[in-house]
C-alpha positions as CSV (number, residue, x, y, z in Angstrom):
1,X,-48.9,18.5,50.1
2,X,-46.8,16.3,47.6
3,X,-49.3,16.2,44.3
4,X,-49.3,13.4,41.7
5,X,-47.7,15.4,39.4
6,X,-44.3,15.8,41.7
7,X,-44.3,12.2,42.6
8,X,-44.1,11.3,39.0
9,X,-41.3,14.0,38.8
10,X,-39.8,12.5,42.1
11,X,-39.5,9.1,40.5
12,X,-38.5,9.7,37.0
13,X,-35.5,12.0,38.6
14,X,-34.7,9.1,40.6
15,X,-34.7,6.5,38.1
16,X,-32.8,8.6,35.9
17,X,-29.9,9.2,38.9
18,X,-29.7,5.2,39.2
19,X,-29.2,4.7,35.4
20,X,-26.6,7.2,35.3
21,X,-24.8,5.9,38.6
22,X,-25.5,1.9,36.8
23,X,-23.9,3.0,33.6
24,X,-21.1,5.1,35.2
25,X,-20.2,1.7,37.1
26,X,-20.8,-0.1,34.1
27,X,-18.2,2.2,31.8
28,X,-15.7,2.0,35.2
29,X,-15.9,-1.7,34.9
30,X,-15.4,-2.0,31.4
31,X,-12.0,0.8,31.7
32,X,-11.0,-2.0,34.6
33,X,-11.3,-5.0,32.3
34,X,-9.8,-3.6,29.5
35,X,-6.8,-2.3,31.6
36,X,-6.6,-5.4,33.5
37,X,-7.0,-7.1,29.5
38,X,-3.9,-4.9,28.2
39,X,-2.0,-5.4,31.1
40,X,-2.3,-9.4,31.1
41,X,-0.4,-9.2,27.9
42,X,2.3,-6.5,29.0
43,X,3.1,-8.7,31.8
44,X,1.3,-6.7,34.0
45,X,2.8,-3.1,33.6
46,X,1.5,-0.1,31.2
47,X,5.1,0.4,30.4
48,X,6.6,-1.2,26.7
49,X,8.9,-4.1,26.7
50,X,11.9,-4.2,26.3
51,X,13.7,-4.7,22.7
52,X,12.9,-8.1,20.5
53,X,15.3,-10.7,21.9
54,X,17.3,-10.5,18.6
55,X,18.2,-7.6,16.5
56,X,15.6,-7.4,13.5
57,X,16.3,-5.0,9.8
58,X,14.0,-2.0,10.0
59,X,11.3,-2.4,7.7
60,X,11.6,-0.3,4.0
61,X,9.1,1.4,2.6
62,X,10.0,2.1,-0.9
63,X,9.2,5.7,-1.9
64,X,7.6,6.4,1.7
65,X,8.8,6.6,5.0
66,X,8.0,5.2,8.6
67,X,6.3,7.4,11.4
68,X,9.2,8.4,14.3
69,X,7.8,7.9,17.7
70,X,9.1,8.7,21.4
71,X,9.0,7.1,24.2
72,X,7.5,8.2,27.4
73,X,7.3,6.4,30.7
74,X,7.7,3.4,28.3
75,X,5.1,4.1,25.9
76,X,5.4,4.5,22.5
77,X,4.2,8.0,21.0
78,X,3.1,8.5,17.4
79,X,1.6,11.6,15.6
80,X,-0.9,11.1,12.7
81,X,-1.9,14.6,11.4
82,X,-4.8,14.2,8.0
83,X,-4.3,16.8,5.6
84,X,-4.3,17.5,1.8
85,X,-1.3,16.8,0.1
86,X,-0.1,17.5,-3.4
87,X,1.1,14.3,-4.2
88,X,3.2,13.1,-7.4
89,X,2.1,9.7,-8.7
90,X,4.6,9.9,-11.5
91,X,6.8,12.5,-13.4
92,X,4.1,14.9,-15.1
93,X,1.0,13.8,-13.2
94,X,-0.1,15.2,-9.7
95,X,-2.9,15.5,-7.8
96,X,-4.9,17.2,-4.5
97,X,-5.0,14.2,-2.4
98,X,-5.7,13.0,1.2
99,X,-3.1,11.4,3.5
100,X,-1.1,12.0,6.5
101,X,1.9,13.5,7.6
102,X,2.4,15.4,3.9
103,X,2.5,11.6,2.3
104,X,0.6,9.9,0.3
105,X,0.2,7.3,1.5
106,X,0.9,7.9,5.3
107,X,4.3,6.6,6.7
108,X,4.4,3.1,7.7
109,X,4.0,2.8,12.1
110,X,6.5,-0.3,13.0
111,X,6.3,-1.3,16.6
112,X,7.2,-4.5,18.5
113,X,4.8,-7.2,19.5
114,X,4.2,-6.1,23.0
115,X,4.9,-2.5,23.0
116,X,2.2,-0.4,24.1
117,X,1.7,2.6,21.8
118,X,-0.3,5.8,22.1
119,X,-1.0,7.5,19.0
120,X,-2.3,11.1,18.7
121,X,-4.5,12.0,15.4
122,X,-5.1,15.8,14.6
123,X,-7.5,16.1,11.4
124,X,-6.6,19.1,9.4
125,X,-9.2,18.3,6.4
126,X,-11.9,20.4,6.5
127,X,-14.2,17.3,7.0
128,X,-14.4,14.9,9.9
129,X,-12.5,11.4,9.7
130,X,-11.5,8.7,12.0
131,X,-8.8,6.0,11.9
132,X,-9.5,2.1,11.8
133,X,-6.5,-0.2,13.1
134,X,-7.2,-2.8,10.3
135,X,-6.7,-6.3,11.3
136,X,-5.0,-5.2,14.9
137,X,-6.6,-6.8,17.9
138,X,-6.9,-3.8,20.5
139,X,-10.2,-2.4,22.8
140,X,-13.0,-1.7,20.9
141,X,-13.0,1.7,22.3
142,X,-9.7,1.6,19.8
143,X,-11.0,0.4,16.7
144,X,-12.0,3.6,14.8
145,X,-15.7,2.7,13.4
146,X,-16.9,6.7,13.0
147,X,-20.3,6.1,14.6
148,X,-20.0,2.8,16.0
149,X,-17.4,3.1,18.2
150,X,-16.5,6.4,18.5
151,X,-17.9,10.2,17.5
152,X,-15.7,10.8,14.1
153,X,-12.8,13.4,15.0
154,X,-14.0,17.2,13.9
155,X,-11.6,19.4,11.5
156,X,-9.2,21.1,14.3
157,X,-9.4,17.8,16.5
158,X,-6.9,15.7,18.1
159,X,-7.9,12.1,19.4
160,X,-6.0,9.8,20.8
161,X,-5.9,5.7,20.3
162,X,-4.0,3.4,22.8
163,X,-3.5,0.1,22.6
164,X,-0.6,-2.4,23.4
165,X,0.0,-4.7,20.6
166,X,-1.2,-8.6,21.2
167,X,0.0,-9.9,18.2
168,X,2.8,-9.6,14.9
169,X,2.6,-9.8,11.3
170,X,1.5,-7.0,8.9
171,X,-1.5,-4.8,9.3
172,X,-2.9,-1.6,7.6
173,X,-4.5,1.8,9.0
174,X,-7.3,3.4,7.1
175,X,-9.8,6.3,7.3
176,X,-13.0,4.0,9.1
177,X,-15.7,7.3,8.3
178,X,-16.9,8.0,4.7
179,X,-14.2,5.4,3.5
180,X,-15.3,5.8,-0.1
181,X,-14.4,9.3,-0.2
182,X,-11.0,9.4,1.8
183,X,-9.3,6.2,1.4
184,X,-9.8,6.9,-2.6
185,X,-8.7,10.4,-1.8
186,X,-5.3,8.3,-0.1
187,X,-5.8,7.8,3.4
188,X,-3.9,4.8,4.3
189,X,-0.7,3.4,5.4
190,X,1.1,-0.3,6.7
191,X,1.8,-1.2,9.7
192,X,4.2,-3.6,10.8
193,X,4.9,-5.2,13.9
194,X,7.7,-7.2,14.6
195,X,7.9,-10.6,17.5
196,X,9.1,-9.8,20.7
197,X,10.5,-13.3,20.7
198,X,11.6,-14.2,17.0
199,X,11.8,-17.6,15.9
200,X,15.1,-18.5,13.6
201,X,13.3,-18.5,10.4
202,X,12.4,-14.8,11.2
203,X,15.5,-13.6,10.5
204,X,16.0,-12.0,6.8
205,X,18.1,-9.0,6.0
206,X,15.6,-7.3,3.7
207,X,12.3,-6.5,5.2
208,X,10.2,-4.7,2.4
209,X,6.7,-3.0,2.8
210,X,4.4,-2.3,-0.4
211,X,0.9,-1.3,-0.2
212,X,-0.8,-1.8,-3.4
213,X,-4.0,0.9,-4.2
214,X,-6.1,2.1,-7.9
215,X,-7.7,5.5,-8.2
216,X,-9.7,7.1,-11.0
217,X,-8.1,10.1,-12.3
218,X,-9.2,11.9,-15.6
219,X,-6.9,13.2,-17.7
220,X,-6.3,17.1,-16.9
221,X,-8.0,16.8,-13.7
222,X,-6.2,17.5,-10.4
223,X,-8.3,15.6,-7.8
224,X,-8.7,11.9,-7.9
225,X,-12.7,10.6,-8.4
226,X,-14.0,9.0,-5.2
227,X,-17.5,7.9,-7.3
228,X,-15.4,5.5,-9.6
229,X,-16.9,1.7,-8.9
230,X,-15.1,0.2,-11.9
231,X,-12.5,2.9,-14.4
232,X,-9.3,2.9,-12.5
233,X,-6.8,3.7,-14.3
234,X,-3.7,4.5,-12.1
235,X,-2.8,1.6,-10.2
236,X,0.3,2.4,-7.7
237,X,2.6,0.7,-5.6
238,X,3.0,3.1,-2.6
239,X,1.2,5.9,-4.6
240,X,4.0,5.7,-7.4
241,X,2.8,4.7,-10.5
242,X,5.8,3.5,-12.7
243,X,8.6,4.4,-13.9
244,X,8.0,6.3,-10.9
245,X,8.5,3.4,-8.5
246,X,11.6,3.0,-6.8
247,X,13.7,-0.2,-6.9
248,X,13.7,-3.1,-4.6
249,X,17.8,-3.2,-3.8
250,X,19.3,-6.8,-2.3
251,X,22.8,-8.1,-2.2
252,X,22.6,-11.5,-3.9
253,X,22.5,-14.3,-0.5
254,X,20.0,-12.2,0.6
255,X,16.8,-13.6,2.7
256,X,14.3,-11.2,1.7
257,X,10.7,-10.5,3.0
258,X,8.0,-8.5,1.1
259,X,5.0,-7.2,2.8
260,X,2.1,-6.6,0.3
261,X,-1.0,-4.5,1.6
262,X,-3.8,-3.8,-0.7
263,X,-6.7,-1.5,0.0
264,X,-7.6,-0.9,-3.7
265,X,-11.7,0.4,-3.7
266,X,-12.7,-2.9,-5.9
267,X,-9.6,-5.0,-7.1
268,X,-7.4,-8.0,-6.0
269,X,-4.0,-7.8,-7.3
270,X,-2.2,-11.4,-8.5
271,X,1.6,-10.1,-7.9
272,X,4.2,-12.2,-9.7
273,X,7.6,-11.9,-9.5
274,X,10.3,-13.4,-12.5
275,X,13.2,-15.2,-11.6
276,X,12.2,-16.9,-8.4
277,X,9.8,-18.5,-6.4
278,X,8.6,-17.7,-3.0
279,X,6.9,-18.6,-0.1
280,X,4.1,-17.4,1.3
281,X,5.1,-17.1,5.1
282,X,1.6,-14.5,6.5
283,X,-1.5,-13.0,6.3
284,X,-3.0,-10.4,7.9
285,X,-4.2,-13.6,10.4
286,X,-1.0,-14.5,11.6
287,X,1.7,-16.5,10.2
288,X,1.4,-19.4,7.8
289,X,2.7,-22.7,9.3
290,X,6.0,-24.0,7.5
291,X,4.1,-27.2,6.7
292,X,1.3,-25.1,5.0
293,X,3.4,-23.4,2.5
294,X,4.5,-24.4,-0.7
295,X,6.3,-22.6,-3.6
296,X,4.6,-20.1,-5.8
297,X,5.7,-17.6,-8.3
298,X,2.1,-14.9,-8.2
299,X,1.0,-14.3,-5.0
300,X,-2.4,-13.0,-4.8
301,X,-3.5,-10.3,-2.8
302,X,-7.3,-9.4,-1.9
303,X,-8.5,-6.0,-1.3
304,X,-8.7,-5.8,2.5
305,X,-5.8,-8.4,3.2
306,X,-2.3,-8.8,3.6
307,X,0.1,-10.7,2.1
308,X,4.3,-11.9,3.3
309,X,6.4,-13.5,1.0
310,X,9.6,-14.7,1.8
311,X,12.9,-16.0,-0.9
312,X,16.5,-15.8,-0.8
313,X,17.8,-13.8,-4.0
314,X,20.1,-16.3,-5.1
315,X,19.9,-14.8,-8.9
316,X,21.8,-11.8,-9.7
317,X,20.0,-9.4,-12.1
318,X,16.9,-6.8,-12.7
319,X,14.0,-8.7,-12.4
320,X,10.0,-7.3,-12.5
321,X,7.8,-7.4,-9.8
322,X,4.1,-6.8,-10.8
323,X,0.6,-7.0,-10.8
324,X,-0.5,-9.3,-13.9
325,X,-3.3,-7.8,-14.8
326,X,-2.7,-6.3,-17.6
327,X,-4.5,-3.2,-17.8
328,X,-2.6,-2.7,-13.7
329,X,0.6,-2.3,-15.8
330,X,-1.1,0.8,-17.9
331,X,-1.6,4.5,-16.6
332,X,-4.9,6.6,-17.3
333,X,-5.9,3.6,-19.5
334,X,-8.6,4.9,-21.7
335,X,-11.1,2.2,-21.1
336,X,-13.8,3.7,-24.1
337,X,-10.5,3.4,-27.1
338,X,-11.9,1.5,-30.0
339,X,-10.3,-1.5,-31.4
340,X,-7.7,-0.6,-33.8
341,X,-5.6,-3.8,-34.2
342,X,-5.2,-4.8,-37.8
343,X,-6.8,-2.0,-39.0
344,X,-5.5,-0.4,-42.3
345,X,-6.0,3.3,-42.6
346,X,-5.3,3.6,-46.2
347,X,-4.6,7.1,-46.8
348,X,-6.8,8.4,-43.9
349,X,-4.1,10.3,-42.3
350,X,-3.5,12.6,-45.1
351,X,-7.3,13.1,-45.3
352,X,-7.7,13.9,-41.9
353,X,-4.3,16.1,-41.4
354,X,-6.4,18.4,-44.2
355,X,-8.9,19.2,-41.5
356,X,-6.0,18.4,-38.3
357,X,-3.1,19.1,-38.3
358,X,-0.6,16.4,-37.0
359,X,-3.3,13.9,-36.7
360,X,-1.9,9.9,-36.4
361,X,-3.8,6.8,-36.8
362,X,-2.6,4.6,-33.7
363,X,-3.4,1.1,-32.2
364,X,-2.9,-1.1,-35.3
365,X,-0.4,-2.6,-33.9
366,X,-1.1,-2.6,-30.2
367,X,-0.1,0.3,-27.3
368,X,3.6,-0.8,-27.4
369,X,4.5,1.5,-30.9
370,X,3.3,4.1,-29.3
371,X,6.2,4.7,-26.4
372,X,8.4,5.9,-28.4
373,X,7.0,8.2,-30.4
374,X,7.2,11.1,-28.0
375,X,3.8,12.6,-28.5
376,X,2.3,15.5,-26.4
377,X,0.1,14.3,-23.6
378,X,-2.5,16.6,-22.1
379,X,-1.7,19.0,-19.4
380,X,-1.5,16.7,-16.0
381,X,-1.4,13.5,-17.2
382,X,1.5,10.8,-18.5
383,X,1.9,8.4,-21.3
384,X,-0.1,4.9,-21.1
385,X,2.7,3.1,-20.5
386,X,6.9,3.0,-21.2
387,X,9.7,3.9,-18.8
388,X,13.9,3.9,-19.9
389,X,15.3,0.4,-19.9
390,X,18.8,-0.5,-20.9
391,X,17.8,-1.7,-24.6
392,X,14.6,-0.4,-25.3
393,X,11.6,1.6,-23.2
394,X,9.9,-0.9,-20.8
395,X,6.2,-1.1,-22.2
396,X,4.8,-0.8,-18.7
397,X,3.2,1.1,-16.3
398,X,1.2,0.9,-13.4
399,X,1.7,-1.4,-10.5
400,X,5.1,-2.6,-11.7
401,X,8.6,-1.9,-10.5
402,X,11.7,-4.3,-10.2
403,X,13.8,-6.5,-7.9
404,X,17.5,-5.3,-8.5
405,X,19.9,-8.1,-7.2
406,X,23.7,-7.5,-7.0
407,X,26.7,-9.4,-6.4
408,X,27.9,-6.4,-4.6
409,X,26.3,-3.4,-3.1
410,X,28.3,0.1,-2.8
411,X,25.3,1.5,-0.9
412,X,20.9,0.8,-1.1
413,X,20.8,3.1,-3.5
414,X,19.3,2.1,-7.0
415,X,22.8,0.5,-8.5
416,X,21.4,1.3,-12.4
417,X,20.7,-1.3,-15.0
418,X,22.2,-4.9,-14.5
419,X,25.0,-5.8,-16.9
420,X,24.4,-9.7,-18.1
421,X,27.9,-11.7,-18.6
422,X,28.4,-12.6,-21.9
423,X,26.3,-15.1,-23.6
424,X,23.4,-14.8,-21.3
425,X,21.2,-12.1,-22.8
426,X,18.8,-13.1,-25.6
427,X,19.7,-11.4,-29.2
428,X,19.3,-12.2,-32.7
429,X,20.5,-15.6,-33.9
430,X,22.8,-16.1,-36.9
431,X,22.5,-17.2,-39.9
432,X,25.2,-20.3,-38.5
433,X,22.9,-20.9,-35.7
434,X,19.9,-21.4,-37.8
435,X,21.6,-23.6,-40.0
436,X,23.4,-25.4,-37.4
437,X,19.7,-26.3,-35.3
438,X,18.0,-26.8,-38.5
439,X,15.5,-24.0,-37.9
440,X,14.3,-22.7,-41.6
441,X,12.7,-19.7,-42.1
């Protein structure tokens, strides 16, 4: 005799059975469609297409690398492994940070518009993570939201992401799970993808890829602080603080293209660059129509976005490339220092030496005095600012590095300081040139 109690049973069992069967069709459908949506753009095959219809310059990453691949039955196969890494921002200052592939940050992934790719992410941090494909158009199955649209990958993990690439331009890859923590901590990298079908005004035979980051990191400490909202004071291009960053090395003709990422926690970063202007050719939207450009010499770059410019180096010579805000151009600026300009300490030092030893009023005359005087710096830190120039140390630091153009090129390598021809480098007038311009002092 069937009782009340087993009919209920009966019905919620068989209710349940049709919502699993309606949602089984329903993911089946939806692994159709996106198929069906991935193979639409591949020309209707899984398999990656063939090479870009004209040879294009592999993309630089200056003081980084890019992630090899493989290629099986036409896909293309990349390996992401998150781990610690000990990681030098400059000469004398290192920290415990997050990244992949023992970089900080990770290598840069350079595909063709087109290609599909399969990339395989083992998490060796001893928290979870995931990986967001920022600004790449893929399933959303892809997209890396811990959460939202996917369960975060567990220390010891391996996920995989596969997508084929709709689109070109320049894109990032970040940590989308506790991103306040790990992207401060480093983890992040470019990603560039190339036309299948470049137009002429593609071509350039420097391709350049920069991504532009801050982190707070105390003096003496050895971890970077992922609770800092505002007190960043190591501002890097590709996690090299100067004088650690390496050059930008052209041939003077050159077309050259420089890819600008920035995924600093808080901070746009204007970029200018002396001697030239530029165009800028992309976003992180797509390319910028020729008829919507215009020249500029500071190009600037929000926090979340991408940035191409494009110029031909027609002007031989070393010429910076930086962020201008000025306190981007310092390392472990001390943001609490008081004011010392114009102050006159008297006989203070003396005083003072009586009670410490070696003790120096500083600042009276601004940060730049201070580069030279060789001073001890705490244990795991560097100086505020100054790197070796040619005439004097370079009073900067930071997110600054330079464009070395050449006549002539023995190899990429950094070809040392440029050499001005006679009569073209500022110096001190004479006495005959005062007189002769009338200039009286």
């Amino acid at each position: 005799m069937t009782t009340r109690r087993d009919l209920l049973l009966g019905t919620v069992t068989l209710a349940g059975a049709a919502a699993l069967t309606q949602k089984t069709a329903h993911a089946a459908q939806a692994e159709r469609q996106g198929r069906a949506w991935e193979r639409s753009y591949s020309g209707g095959s899984d398999a990656a297409p063939a090479a870009p219809a004209t040879p294009r310059v592999p993309v630089v990453t200056p003081n980084g690398v890019t992630l090899p691949h493989r290629v099986v039955d036409g896909v293309k196969v990349f390996h992401l492994v998150a781990q610690e890494v000990e990681h030098e921002f400059a000469p004398g200052l290192k920290a415990n940070c997050w990244g992949y592939n023992d970089t900080v940050h990770g290598p840069t992934l350079e595909a063709v518009e087109g290609d599909r790719v399969r990339v395989y992410v083992t998490n060796r941090l001893n928290a979870p993570t995931t990986v967001h494909w920022h600004g790449v158009f893929l399933p959303n199955g892809m997209d890396g939201v811990g959460g939202l649209t996917q369960r975060s990958i567990r220390p010891g993990e391996t996920f995989k992401y596969e997508w084929t690439f709709r689109q070109h331009g320049t894109f990032m890859y970040h940590s989308h799970h506790d991103e306040m923590t790990q992207m401060a901590m480093g983890m992040m990298g470019m990603i560039v993808v190339h036309p299948r079908l470049p137009s002429a005004d593609y071509r350039v035979d420097r391709d350049f890829a920069i991504m532009l980051s801050e982190w707070s990191l105390k003096v003496g400490t050895s971890r970077p602080d992922p609770n800092a909202m505002s007190d960043f004071n190591v501002l890097t291009m590709n996690a090299k603080a100067f004088p650690a960053t390496a050059p930008l090395v052209c041939k003077r003709g050159d077309r050259v293209r420089i890819r600008f990422g920035n995924l600093s926690a808080m901070d746009h970063h204007p970029i200018h660059l002396h001697g030239y202007h530029f165009k800028v050719v992309a976003t992180d939207g797509g390319p910028i129509p020729v008829s919507a450009q215009w020249p500029e010499t500071t190009v600037l770059v929000p926090t979340g976005g991408t940035r191409d410019i494009e110029f031909v180096a027609d002007a031989a010579g070393d010429w910076a490339l930086h962020c201008h805000m000025t306190h981007h151009v310092m390392n472990q600026m001390g943001h609490g220092i008081p004011n010392m300009i114009g102050v006159k300490p008297g006989n203070l030092d003396a005083r003072v030496r009586a009670q410490l030893p070696g003790y120096m009023t500083m600042g009276q005359a601004g940060m730049g005095e201070m580069v030279d005087m060789g001073m001890p710096v705490p244990k795991n830190s560097v100086p505020m600012l100054g790197g070796k120039g040619p005439y004097d140390s370079i009073t900067m630091g930071g997110m600054f590095t330079v464009v070395k153009v050449r006549d002539t090129l023995r190899s990429d390598a950094d070809p040392g300081f440029y050499e001005q021809p006679a009569g073209t480098r500022a110096d001190v007038a004479s006495a005959a040139e005062l007189t002769r311009d009338g200039i009286q002092l």
